[in-house]
py3Dmol code that shows the C-alpha trace and the ligand (Angstrom):
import py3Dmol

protein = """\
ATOM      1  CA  UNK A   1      15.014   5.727   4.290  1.00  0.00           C
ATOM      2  CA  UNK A   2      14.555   5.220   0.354  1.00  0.00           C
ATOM      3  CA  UNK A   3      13.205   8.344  -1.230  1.00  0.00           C
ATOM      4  CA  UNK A   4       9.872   8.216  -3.304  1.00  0.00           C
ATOM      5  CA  UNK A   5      11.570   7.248  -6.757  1.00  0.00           C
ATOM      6  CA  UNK A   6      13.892   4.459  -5.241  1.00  0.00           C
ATOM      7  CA  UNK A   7      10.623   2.782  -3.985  1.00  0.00           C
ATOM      8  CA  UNK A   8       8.900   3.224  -7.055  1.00  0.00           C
ATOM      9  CA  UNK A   9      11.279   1.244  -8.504  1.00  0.00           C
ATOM     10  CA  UNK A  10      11.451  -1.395  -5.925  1.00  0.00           C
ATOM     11  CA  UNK A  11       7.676  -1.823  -6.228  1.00  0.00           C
ATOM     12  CA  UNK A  12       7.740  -2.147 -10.150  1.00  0.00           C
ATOM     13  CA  UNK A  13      10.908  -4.377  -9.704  1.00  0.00           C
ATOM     14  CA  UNK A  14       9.328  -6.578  -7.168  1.00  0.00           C
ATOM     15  CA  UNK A  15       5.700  -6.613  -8.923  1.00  0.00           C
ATOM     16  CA  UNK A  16       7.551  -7.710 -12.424  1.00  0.00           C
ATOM     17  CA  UNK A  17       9.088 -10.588 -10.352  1.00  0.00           C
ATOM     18  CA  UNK A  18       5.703 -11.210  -8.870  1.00  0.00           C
ATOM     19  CA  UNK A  19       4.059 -11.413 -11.885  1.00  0.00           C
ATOM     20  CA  UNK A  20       5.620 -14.670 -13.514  1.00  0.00           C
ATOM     21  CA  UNK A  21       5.698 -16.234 -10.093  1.00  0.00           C
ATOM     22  CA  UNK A  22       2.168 -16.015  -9.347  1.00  0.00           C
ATOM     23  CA  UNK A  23       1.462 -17.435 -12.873  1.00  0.00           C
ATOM     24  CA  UNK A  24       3.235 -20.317 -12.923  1.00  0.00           C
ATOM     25  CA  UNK A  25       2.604 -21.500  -9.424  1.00  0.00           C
ATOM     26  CA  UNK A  26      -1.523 -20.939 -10.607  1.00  0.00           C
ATOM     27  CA  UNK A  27      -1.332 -22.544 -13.578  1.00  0.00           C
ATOM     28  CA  UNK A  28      -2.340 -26.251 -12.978  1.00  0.00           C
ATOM     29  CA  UNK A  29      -5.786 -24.096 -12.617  1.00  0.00           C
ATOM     30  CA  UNK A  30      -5.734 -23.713 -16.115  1.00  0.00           C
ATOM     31  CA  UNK A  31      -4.259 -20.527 -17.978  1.00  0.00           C
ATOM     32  CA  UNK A  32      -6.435 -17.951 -18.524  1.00  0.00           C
ATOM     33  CA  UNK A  33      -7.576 -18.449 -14.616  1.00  0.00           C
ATOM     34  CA  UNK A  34      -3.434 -18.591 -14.050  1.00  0.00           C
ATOM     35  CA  UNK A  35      -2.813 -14.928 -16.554  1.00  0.00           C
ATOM     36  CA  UNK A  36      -5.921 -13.647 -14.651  1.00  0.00           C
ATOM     37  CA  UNK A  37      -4.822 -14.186 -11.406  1.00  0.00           C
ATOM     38  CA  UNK A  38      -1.147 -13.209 -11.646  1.00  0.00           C
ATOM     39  CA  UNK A  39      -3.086  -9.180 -13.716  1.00  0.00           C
ATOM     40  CA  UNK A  40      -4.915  -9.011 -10.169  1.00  0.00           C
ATOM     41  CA  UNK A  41      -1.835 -10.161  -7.977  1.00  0.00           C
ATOM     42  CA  UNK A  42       0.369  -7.715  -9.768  1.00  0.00           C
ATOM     43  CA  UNK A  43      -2.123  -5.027 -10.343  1.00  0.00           C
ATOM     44  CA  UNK A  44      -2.758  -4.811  -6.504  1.00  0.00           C
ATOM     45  CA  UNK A  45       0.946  -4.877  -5.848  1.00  0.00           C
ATOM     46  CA  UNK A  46       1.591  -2.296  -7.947  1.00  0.00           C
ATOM     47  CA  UNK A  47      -1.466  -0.146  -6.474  1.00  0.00           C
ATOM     48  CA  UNK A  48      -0.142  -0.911  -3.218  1.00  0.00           C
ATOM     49  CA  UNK A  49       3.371   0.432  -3.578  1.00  0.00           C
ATOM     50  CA  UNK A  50       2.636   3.350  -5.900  1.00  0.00           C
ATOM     51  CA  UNK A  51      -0.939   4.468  -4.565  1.00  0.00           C
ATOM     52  CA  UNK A  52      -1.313   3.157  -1.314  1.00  0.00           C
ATOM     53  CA  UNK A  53       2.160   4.066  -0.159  1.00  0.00           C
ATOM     54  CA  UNK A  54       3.137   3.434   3.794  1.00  0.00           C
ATOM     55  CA  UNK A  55       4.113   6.896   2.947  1.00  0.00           C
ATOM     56  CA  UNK A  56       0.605   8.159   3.123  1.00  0.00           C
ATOM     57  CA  UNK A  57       1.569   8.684   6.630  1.00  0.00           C
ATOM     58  CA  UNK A  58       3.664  11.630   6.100  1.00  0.00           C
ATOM     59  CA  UNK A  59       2.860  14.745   3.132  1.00  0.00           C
ATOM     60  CA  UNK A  60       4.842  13.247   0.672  1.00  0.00           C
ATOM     61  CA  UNK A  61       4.728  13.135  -3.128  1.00  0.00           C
ATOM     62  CA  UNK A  62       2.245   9.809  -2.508  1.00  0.00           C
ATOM     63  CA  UNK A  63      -1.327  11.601  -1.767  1.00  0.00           C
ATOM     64  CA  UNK A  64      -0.317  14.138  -4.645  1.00  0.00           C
ATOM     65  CA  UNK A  65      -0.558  10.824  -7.309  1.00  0.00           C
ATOM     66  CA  UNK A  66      -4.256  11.056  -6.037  1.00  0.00           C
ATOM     67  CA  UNK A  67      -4.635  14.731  -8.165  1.00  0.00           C
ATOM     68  CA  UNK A  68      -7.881  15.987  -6.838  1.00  0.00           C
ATOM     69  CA  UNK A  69      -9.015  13.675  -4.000  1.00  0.00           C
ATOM     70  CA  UNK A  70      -5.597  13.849  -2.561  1.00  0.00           C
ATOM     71  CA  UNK A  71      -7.305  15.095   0.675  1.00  0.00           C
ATOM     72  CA  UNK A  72      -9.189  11.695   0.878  1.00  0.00           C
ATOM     73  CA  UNK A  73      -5.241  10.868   3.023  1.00  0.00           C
ATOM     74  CA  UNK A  74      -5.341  14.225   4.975  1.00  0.00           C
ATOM     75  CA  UNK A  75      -7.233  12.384   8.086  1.00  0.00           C
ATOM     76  CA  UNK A  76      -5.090   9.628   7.630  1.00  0.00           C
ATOM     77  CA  UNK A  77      -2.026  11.663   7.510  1.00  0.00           C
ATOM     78  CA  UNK A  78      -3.023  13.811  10.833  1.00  0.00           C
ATOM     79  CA  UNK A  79      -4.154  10.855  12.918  1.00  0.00           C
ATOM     80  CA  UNK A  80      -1.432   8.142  12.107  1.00  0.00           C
ATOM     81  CA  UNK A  81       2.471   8.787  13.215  1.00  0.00           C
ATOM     82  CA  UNK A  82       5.168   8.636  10.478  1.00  0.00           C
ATOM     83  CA  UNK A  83       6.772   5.233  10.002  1.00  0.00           C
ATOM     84  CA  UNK A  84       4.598   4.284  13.133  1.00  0.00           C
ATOM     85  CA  UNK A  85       3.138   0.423  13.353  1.00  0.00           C
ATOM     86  CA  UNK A  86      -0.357   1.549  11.808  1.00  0.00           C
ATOM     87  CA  UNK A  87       1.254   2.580   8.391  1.00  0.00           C
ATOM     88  CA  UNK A  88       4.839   0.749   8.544  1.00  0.00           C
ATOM     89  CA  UNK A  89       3.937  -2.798   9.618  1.00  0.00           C
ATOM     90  CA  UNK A  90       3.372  -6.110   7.667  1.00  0.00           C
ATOM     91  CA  UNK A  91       0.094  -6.704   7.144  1.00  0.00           C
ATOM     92  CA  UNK A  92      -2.079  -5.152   9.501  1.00  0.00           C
ATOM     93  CA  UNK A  93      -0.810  -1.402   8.071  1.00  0.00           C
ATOM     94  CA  UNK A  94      -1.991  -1.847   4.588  1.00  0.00           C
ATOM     95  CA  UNK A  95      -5.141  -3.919   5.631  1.00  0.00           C
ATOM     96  CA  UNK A  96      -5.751  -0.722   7.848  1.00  0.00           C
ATOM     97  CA  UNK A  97      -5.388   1.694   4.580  1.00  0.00           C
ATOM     98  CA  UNK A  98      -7.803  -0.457   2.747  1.00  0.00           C
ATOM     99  CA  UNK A  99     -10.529  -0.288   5.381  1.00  0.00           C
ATOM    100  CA  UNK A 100      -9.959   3.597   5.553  1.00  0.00           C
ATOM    101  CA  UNK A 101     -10.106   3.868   2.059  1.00  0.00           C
ATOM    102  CA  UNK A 102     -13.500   2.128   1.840  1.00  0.00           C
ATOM    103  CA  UNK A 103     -14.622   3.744   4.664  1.00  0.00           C
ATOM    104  CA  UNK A 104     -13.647   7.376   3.006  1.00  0.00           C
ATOM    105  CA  UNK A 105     -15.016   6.463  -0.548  1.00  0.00           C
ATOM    106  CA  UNK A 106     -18.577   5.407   1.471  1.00  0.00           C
ATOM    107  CA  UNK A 107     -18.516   8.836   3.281  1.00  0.00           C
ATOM    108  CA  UNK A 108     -18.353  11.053   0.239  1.00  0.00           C
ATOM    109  CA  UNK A 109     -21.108   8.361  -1.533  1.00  0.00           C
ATOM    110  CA  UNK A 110     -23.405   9.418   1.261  1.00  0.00           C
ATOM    111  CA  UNK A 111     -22.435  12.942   1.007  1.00  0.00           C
ATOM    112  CA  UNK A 112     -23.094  12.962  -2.459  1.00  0.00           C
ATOM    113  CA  UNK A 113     -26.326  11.437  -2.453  1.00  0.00           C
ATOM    114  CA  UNK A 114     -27.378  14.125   0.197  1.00  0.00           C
ATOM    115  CA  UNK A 115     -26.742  16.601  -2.071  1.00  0.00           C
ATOM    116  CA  UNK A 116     -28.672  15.126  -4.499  1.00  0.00           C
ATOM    117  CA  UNK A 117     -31.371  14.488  -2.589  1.00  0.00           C
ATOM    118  CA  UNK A 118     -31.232  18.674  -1.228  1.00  0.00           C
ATOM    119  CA  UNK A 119     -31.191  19.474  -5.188  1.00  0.00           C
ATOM    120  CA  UNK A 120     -34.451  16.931  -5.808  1.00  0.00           C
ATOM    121  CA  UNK A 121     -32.431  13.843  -7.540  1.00  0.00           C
ATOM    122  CA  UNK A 122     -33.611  11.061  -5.074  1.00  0.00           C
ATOM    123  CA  UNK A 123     -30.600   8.356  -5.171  1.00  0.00           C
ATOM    124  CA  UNK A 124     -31.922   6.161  -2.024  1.00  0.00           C
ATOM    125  CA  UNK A 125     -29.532   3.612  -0.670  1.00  0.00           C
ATOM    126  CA  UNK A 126     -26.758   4.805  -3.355  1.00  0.00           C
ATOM    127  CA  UNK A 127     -24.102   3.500  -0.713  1.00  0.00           C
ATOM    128  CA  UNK A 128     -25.946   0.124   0.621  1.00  0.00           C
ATOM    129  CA  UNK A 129     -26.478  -0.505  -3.093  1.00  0.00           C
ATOM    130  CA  UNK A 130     -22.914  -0.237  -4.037  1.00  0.00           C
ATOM    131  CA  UNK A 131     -21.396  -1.831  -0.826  1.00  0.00           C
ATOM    132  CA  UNK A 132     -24.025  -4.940  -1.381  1.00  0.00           C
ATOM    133  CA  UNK A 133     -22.699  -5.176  -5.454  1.00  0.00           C
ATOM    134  CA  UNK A 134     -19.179  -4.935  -3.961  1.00  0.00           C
ATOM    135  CA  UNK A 135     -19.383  -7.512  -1.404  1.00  0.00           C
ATOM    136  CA  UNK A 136     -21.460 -10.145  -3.820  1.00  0.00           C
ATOM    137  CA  UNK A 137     -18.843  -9.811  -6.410  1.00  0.00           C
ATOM    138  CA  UNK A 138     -16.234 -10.682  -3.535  1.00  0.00           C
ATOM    139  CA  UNK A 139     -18.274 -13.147  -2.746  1.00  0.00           C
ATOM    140  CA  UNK A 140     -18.620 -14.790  -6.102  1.00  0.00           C
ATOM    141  CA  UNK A 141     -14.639 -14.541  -6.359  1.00  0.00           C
ATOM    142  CA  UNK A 142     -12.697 -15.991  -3.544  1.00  0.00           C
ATOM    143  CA  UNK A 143      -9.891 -16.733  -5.496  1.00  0.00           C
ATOM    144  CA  UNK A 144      -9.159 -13.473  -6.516  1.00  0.00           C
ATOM    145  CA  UNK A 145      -9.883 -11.320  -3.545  1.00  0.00           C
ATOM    146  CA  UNK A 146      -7.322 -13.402  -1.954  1.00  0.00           C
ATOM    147  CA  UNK A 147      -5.133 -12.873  -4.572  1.00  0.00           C
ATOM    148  CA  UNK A 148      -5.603  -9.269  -4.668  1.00  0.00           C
ATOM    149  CA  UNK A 149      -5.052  -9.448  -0.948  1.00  0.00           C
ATOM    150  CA  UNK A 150      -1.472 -10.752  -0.910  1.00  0.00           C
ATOM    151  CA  UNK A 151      -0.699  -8.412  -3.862  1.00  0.00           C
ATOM    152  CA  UNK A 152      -2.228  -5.340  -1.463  1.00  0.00           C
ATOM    153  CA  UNK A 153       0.354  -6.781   1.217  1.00  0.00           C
ATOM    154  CA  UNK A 154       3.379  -7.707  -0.819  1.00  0.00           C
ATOM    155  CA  UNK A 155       3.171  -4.510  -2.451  1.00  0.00           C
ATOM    156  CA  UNK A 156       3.077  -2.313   0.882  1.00  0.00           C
ATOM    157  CA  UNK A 157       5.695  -4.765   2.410  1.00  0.00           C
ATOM    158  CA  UNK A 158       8.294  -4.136  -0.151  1.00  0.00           C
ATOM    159  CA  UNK A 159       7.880  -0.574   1.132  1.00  0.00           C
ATOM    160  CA  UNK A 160       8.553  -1.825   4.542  1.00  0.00           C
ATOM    161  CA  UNK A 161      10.958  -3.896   4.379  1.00  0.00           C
ATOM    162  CA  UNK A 162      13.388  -1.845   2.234  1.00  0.00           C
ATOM    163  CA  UNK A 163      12.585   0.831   5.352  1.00  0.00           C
ATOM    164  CA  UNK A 164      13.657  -1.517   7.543  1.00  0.00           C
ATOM    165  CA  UNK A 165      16.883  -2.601   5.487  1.00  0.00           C
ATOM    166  CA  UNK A 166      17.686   0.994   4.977  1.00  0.00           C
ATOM    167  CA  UNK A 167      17.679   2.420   8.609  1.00  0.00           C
ATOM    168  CA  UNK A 168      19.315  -0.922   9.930  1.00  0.00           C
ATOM    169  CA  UNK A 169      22.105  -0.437   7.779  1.00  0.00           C
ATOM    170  CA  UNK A 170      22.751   2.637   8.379  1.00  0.00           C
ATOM    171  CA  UNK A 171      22.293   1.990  12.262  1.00  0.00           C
ATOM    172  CA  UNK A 172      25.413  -0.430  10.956  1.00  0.00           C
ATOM    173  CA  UNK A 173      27.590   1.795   9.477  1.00  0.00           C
ATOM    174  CA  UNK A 174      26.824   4.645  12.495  1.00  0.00           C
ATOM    175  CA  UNK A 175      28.397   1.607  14.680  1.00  0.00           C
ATOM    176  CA  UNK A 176      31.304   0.860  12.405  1.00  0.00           C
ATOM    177  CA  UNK A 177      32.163   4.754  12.284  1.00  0.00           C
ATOM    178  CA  UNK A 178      32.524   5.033  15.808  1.00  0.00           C
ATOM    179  CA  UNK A 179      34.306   1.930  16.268  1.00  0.00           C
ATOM    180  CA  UNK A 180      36.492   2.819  13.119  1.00  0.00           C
ATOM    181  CA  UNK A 181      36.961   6.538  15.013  1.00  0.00           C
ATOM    182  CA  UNK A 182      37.996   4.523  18.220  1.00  0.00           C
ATOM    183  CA  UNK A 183      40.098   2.673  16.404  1.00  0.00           C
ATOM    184  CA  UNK A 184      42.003   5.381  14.857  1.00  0.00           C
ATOM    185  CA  UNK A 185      42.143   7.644  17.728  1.00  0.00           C
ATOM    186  CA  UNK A 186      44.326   4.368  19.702  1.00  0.00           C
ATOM    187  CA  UNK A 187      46.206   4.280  16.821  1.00  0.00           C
ATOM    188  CA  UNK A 188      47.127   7.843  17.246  1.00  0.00           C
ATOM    189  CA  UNK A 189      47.821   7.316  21.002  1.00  0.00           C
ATOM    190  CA  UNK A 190      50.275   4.918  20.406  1.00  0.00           C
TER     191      UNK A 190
END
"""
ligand_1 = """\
1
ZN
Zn 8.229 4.513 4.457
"""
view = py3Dmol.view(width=600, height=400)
view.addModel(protein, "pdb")
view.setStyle({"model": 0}, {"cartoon": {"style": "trace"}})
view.addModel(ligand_1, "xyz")
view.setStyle({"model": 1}, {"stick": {}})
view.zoomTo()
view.show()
């Protein structure tokens, strides 16, 4: 499969394609809506491939782009099997990574507040008042959660599919070098 770098620069390559597509297929909406929409398209493409990696699945140089909280993807990285369904497919894998990433990022907001609380800084409801601003703001922008939702899949599918492209062809060329072998070895017989 593609190493790190040559899907870095499938991601960026796909995302800069992304980006003028988006806008001109949103602009009858008018054009700051149109430049807005294709930032959050590409932006979540981009965040996708580079951040979000299929690759999270496996301790590669992905969770190390996280510095610090790359153990936020240890869990992740012990419970889900390399290139397996639940990091490698479509949409459901980076949906998945999403979810666990909100899920995570809640966890250590409780945490947190619990130490504060043990230390005297009462922070009630830190993460119901944070998931509640969250989902409002979703819910005031339809438009662009959607849009940042096909950005979140494009971007993890252009990991994907060059996967799939890669170990296919070389599935390919495994079958052509035995044939070719066969071929040679009759040609020897004769
Ligand atoms: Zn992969």
């Amino acid at each position: 499969m593609p190493d790190t770098r040559t899907h870095d620069i499938i991601t960026v390559a796909t995302g800069a394609l992304l980006a003028p597509a988006a806008y001109v297929l949103l602009e009858s909406g008018g054009r700051d809506d149109a430049a807005a929409g294709a930032a959050v398209l590409t932006g979540a493409h981009l965040i996708s491939g580079l951040l979000f990696s299929p690759d999270l699945d496996i301790d590669s140089a992905i969770d190390n782009r996280w510095g610090f909280f790359f153990w936020i993807w240890r869990p992740y990285m012990w419970i889900i099997p390399h290139r397996h369904f639940w990091s490698h497919s479509l949409v459901l894998a980076p949906l998945l990574r999403l979810v666990y990433f909100y899920l995570v990022t809640l966890l250590i907001v409780v945490w947190g507040a619990w130490i504060l609380g043990r230390i005297g800084v009462g922070v009630p409801d830190l993460h119901a008042q944070a998931s509640a601003w969250l989902f409002d703001a979703m819910r005031r922008n339809p438009d662009m959660v959607r849009l940042f939702i096909f950005g979140f899949i494009s971007g993890s599918a252009a990991h994907t599919i060059a996967d799939w492209l890669v170990t296919g062809g070389k599935r390919y060329m495994r079958m052509a070098g035995i044939r070719l072998r066969r071929d040679y070895r009759n040609h020897d017989l004769k």
